[in-house]
Each structure stands twice: as structure tokens, then as C-alpha cells.
VODO-343838 format. One record per residue (C-alpha): x, y, z. Coordinates in steps of 0.1 Angstrom, whole numbers, plus 2048, in hexadecimal, padded with zeros to 3 digits. Layout:
   x   y   z
   X   Y   Z
...
! end
This chain:
   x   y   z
 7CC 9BE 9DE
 7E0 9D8 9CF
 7D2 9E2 9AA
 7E7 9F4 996
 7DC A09 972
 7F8 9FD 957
 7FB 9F5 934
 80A 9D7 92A
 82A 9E4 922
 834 9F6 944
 827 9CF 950
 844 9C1 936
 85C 9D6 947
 84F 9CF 969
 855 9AC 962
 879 9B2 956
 881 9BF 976
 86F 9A4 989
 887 989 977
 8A5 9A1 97F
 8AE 9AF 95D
 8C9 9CD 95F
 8C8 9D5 939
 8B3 9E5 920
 8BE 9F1 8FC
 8A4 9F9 8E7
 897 A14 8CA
 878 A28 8CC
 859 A18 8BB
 838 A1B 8BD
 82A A08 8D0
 843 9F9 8E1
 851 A1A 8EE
 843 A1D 90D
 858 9FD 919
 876 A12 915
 865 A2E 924
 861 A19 943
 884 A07 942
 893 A2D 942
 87F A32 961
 884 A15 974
 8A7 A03 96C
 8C1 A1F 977
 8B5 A26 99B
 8BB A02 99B
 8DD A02 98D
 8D1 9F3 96C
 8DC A02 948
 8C1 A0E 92F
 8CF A1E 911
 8BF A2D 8F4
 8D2 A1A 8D0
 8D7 A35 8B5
 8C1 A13 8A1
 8B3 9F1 8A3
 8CE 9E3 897
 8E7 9F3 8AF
 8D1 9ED 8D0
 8CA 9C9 8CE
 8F1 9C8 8C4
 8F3 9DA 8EA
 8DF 9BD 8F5
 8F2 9A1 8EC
 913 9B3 8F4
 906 9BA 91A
 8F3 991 91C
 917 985 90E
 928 99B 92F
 90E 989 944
 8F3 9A6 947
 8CF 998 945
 8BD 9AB 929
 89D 9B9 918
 895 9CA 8F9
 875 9D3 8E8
 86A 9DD 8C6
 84F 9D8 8AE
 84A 9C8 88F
 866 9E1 877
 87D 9D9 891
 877 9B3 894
 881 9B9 873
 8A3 9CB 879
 8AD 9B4 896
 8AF 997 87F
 8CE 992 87D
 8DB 998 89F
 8BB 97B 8AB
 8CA 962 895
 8EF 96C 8A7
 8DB 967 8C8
 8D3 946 8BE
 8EE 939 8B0
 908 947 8CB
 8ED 93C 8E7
 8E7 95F 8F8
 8CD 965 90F
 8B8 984 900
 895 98D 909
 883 9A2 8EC
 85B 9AF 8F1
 84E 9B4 8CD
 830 9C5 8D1
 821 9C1 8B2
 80C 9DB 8A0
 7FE 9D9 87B
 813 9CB 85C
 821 9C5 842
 83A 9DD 844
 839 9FF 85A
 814 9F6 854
 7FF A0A 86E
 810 A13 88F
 7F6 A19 8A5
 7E1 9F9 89B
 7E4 9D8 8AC
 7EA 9B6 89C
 7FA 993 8A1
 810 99C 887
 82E 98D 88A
 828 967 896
 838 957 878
 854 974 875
 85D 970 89D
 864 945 895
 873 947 874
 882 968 871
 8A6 959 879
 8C1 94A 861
 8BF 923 86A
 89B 920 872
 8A2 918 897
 889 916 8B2
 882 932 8C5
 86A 937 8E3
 84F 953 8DE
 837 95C 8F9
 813 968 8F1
 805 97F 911
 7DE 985 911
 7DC 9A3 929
 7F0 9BA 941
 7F8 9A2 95B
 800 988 940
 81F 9A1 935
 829 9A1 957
 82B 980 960
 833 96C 939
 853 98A 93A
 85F 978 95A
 859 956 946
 86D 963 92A
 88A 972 93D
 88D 948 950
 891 93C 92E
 8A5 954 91E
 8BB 94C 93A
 8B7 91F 93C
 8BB 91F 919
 8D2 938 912
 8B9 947 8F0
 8A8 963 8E4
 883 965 8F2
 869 97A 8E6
 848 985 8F9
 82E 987 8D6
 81B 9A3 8E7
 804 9C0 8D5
 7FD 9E2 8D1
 7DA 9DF 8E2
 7EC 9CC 8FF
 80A 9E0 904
 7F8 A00 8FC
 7D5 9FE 912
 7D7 A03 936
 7C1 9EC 94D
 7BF 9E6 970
 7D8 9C8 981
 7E6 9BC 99F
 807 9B6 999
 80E 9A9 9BF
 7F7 98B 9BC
 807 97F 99C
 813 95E 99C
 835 960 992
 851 947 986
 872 93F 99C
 88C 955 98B
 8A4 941 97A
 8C9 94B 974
 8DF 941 95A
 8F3 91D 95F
 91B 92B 968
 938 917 95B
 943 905 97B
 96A 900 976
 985 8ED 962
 98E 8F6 939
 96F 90A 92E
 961 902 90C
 946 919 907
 930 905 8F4
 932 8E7 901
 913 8D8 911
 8FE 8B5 912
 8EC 8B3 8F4
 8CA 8C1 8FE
 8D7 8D9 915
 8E2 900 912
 908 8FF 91E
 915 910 93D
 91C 939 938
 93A 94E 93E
 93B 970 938
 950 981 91F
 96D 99A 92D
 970 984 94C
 98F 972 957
 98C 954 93E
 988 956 916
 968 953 90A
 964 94F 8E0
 945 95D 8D5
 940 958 8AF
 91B 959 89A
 92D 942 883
 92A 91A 884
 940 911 89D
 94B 8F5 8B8
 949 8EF 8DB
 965 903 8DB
 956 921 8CA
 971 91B 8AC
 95E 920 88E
 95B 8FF 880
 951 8F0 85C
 950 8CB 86A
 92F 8C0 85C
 92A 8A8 87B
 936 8C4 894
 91D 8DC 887
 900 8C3 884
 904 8B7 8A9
 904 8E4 8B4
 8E5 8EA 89E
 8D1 8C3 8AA
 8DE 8D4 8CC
 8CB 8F3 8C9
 8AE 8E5 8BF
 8A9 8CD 8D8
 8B0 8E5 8F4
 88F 8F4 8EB
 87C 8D9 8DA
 884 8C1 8F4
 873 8D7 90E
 852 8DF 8FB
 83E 8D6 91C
 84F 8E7 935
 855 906 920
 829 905 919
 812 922 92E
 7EC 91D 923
 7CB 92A 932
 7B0 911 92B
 788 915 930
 77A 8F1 92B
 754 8EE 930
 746 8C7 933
 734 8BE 915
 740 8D9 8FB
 746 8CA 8D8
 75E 8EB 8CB
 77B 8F9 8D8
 785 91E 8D0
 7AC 91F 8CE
 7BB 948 8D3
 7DA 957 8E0
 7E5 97C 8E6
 7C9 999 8EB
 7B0 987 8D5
 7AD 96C 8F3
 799 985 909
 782 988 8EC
 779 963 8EB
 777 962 912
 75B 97B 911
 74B 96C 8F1
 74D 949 902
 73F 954 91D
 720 965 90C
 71D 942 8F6
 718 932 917
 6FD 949 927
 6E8 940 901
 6EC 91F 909
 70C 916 8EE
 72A 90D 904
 74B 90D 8F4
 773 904 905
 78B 91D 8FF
 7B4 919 8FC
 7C6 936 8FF
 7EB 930 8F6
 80A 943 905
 822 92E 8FB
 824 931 8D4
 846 925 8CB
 84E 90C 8D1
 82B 8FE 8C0
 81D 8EA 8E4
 813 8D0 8CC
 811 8B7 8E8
 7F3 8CE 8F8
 7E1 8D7 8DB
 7DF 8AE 8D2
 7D3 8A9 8FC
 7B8 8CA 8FE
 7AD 8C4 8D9
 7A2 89D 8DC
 785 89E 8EB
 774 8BA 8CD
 765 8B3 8B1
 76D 8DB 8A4
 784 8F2 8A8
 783 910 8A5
 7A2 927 89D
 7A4 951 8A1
 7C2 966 899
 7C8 98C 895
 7D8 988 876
 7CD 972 858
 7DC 953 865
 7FA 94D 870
 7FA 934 88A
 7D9 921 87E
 7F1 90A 864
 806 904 886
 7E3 8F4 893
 7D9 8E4 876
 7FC 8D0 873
 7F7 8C4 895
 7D2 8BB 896
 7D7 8AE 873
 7AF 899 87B
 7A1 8B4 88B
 789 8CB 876
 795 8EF 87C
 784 90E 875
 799 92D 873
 78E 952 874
 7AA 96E 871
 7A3 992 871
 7C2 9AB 866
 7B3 9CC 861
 7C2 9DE 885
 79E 9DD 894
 79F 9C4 8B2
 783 9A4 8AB
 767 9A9 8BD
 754 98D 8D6
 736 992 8BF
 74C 988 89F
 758 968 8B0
 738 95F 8BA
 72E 961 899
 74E 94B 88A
 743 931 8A5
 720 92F 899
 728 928 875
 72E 906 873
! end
């Protein structure tokens, strides 16, 4: 065992490196600074490229530009610059460009409070593109989480040619803990499909599949447009050519719901309510569950870490056996109606808390016991 003391974001950008990115762009924010901070330090000795955007705007515009030449890539911000990026995520989607961007989320709405944590952005990170397409967002609970959901991300990013965001928080990213980073069961790294030969269309792929890459500025012409467009990359206004590209991207990342879901799951025999949590709040219910069971009131707990897409299929298998369930966000709900549509005969209790003070074990021991 080799412990290591790190916050969650120097774990982020550990895991970047594990899964073999080579370039960061990013702007400083608090609190998702420090990722930079450790990108700066750790990608040029390796012959990666961090750079420093003169905005949010420009440096996830350096991202895309770098994926597009074939670089893998990271970015981070907070909410304000989830914000910013907008645009330029809903160009990663539609052009199919492998992007990896770490929110780490502090306080809203707004520039709301820096330095406090909160799930802020949940809803924001799904449908803060122009199309509503699915996305894949990642929820870590602690340090090591960071570490190893980044390398997650990156493999995605890179099989489904998409932006992919890790949902972390300030209270993650920010609080240093002790991990060991060696004994950390990480994914293969995955590498992008490459065009194999023959007259290269650069959309062109089976329909629930991300189509092979080239990169741009190589020997053969790659199109690149954010505009509708064919398997050609002509921009296109043939109503069946465009509904066949956006069924496409859907089903890329609908169609993989179960192998794209990461879960923790406590189930104790004989427990009639299960607590459902994701990010930093999980700990929380861990050690409130855990308390509840030494007085004699077992509960299961969920912890999600896949968020987007929803993992309806395991929230309909974990949920079954429970009479209650029991919800908790750090925010005022904004992945409890995500719950609610799926468990549609369930009867779900919710408890939110946005205030930037983290809920407490004590609190959610006292949601649980008001039935």
C-alpha cells in the first residue's frame, strides 16, 4: 500500500494521464483551478500541451481544435463556465468529438458563492446543449472516485466519440484525503476507432455506432461542420438525412445505458427503504446508514455514478424489492423527478439541501425516520 494525500482534483488529473490524455485548455476558476494547476505540472515533462485560454470560450475552442487533430483531451471549469462552454458542447456533440470536461460544481445560480459546494449543475450538464442530445455525465463520491470515473470518462469520450463530463464538487475537488492510487481498479484504456481504408466519409457509421476518426490536417480531407450535415459532412437540409444523424446520436448512447452504468450498492436483507445519493452527499448516507444500523433501523443505499444517461434499467432492478425510497441531493432537486419518472409506483421521498453547507449524517437520519 502506497497512500497518497490529494484532493480530488489533482486525482482528476491523475486520471487524465492514466487514460493517456496529452491536452489541457482550461481558464482559472475556483474551484476547479487546481486541476490546471496540476495539468501545468504534470503534462509537459511528458510532452503533453497545457495552455492557459485568454477565456472559457476560447479554451474549450483549443480543445475541440486539438481532439479534432487527434489529441486526447481535458478541460475543467465550474458552473459560470459550464455556462460559457455551451456552445462549443453542443459543436462537440453534433460533430462527434471526443472532449473530457470536470465541472466541479460550487454554489449557484449564477457566480453564486465560489468557495461553497453544491450538485449544481445536474440538469444544466444534460440539457445545456442545442438539440437536447444525450450526454454521459459521471458523478465521483471521493478522491479515488475522480481518479478512477476520469479514466471512465476519457474510454467513452473516445468509443463514442462525445463530450463527457465528470459532475464533481467543490468539497470533492477541494478537500484532501488519504488514497492509494496503485490499488485502484482501473478500466482498459480505450482508443478511438481509426478509419481503416477506401473513400472516407466522416460520418458514416452503423446506426448505433460512433463512426471511425481521422484527424484533421492529415493526408486525407476531413469536413468538420456544427451544422446538420451527412455522412459526408456536407451540410445537409434532407429531413430524412438529418433524422437518421440525430436517431444515430442518440442511440449511440441510449443504446449502451448498461454498459455505460458505475453504481456502489449497500443492500442489507430485510430492509424495507432504500436511500438513493450520488456525488459527496453519498459518504454522508454511508455513515448515516451505517449508524441506522447499529440502532437497530437498517436501510440499502444506491449511490449512482453514472447520471446521464438516467440507468433506468438499474433503478427499476435495485428499487423492486422496497417499499420507500428515499431520495437526497445537494441541491433542491434535480435528479429526484429523473427517479420519480422511472419508479413511477414507487413512493419516493426527497430531501434537498442548497444552502453551500454539506448535509450532515444526522440530517439524513432524520429524513429517513419521518415517514
Amino acid at each position: 500500500m502506497a497512500l497518497s494525500f490529494m484532493e480530488g482534483n489533482e486525482a482528476i488529473a491523475r486520471g487524465a494521464i492514466a487514460a493517456g490524455c496529452d491536452f489541457f485548455a482550461g481558464y482559472p476558476i475556483t474551484p476547479a483551478t487546481t486541476i490546471f494547476n496540476s495539468m501545468l505540472k504534470m503534462l509537459p515533462p511528458r510532452g503533453g500541451i497545457c495552455i492557459q485560454g485568454e477565456d472559457e470560450i476560447a479554451s474549450i475552442g483549443y480543445c475541440i481544435g486539438a481532439s479534432m487533430a487527434g489529441r486526447k483531451v481535458l478541460t475543467a471549469t465550474s458552473g459560470p463556465g459550464i455556462s460559457l462552454y455551451s456552445e462549443q458542447i453542443s459543436f462537440g456533440i453534433g460533430g462527434e468529438i471526443p472532449l473530457v470536461i470536470a465541472d466541479v460544481q460550487r454554489l449557484g445560480p449564477s457566480t453564486g458563492s465560489a468557495t461553497r459546494g453544491a450538485d449544481s449543475d445536474i440538469q444544466f450538464l444534460r440539457w445545456g446543449n442545442t438539440g437536447g442530445i444525450p450526454v454521459i455525465v459521471l458523478a465521483p463520491k471521493d478522491v479515488q472516485d475522480c481518479y478512477v470515473l476520469t479514466v471512465h470518462a476519457f474510454n467513452y469520450a473516445e468509443e463514442f466519440r462525445c463530450p463527457v463530463f465528470i459532475a464533481s464538487n467543490k468539497e470533492i475537488g477541494m478537500t484532501k484525503e488519504s488514497v492509494d492510487l496503485g490499488a485502484a481498479r482501473l478500466p482498459k484504456v480505450v482508443e478511438r476507432k481509426m478509419f481503416g481504408g477506401g473513400d472516407y466519409l466522416p460520418f458514416s457509421a452503423d446506426s448505433n455506432m460512433a463512426p471511425p476518426f481521422l484527424p484533421i490536417g492529415g493526408k486525407t480531407l476531413v469536413r468538420q461542420t456544427s451544422s446538420t450535415h451527412g455522412p459526408d459532412g456536407y451540410i445537409t437540409i434532407d429531413p430524412e438525412v438529418i433524422a437518421n444523424t440525430q436517431q444515430r446520436l442518440a442511440d449511440k448512447i441510449e443504446q449502451a445505458e448498461e454498459r455505460i452504468t458505475l453504481f456502489e450498492e449497500t443492500m442489507k436483507e430485510g430492509t424495507d427503504t432504500l436511500v438513493i445519493s450520488y456525488g459527496v452527499t453519498s459518504r454522508a448516507v454511508e455513515d448515516a446508514a451505517i449508524k441506522l444500523e447499529r440502532e437497530g433501523k437498517p436501510v440499502s443505499t444506491l449511490t449512482l455514478k453514472t447520471l446521464w444517461p438516467v440507468p433506468e434499467k438499474l433503478l427499476r432492478k435495485k428499487a423492486e424489492p422496497f417499499n420507500r425510497i428515499v431520495v437526497i441531493e445537494m441541491n433542491q432537486g434535480q435528479y429526484v423527478g429523473e427517479i420519480r419518472r422511472v419508479l413511477r409506483d414507487k413512493n419516493i421521498d426527497f430531501y434537498g439541501q442548497m444552502d453551500g453547507v454539506l448535509i450532515t449524517p444526522s440530517k439524513i437520519m432524520e429524513v429517513i425516520g419521518n415517514e
